[in-house]
Every structure is written in structure tokens, then in C-alpha cells.
C-alpha positions in Angstrom: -15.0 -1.4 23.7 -14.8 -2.5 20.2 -12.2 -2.1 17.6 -12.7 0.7 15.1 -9.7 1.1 13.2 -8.7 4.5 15.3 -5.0 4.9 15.9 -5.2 7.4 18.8 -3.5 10.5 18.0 -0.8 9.1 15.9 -1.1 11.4 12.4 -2.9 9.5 9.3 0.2 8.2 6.9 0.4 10.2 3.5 -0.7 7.7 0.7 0.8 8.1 -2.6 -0.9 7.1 -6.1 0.7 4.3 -7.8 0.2 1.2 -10.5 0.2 -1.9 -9.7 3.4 -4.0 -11.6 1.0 -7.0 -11.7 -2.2 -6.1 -12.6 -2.0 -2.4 -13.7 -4.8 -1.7 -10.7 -4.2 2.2 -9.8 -3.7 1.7 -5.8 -2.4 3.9 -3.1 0.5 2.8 -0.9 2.1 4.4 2.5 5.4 5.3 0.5 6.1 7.4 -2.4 7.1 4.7 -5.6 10.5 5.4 -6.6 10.9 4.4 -10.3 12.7 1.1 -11.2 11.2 -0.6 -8.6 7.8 -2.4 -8.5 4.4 -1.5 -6.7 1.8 -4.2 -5.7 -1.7 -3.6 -4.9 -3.2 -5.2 -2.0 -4.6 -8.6 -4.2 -0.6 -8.8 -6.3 1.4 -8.2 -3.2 1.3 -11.4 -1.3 2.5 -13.2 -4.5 5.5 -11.5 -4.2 6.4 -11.4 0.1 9.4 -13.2 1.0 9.0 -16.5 2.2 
């Protein structure tokens, strides 16, 4: 049995539209932006994880 990225029955998580605060990339991302704070795409956001 090989890995296929299927969770099981757990629903697929809603993805929302956003812009990156980096790179001005449109991505998608598992929460809905809320303004005054920043969205990273998947290439900006381990530049800002905490360490």
C-alpha cells in the first residue's frame, strides 16, 4: 500500500484566494486572510516561520 495523498473520509479543507505579502504570487491557503495581516505562498512562507 502506497501513499496517495487520500485523507480517509475526513472532508477536503475550504481554500481561500489570497496574495502573497512577499512576492505578490496569487495562492490559495486553508484559512480565510483577514486584512492587516500577511499571507505567504508556499516559496515566501518559510522565510518568515518562527525559529
Amino acid at each position: 500500500m502506497g501513499y496517495d495523498g487520500d485523507r480517509g473520509d475526513r472532508p477536503a479543507r475550504e481554500m481561500h484566494k489570497a496574495v502573497c505579502t512577499d512576492c505578490g504570487t496569487e495562492c490559495e491557503v486553508p484559512f480565510k486572510p483577514v486584512e492587516g495581516r500577511p499571507v505567504y505562498c508556499r516559496a515566501c512562507y518559510p522565510k518568515h516561520r518562527k525559529k
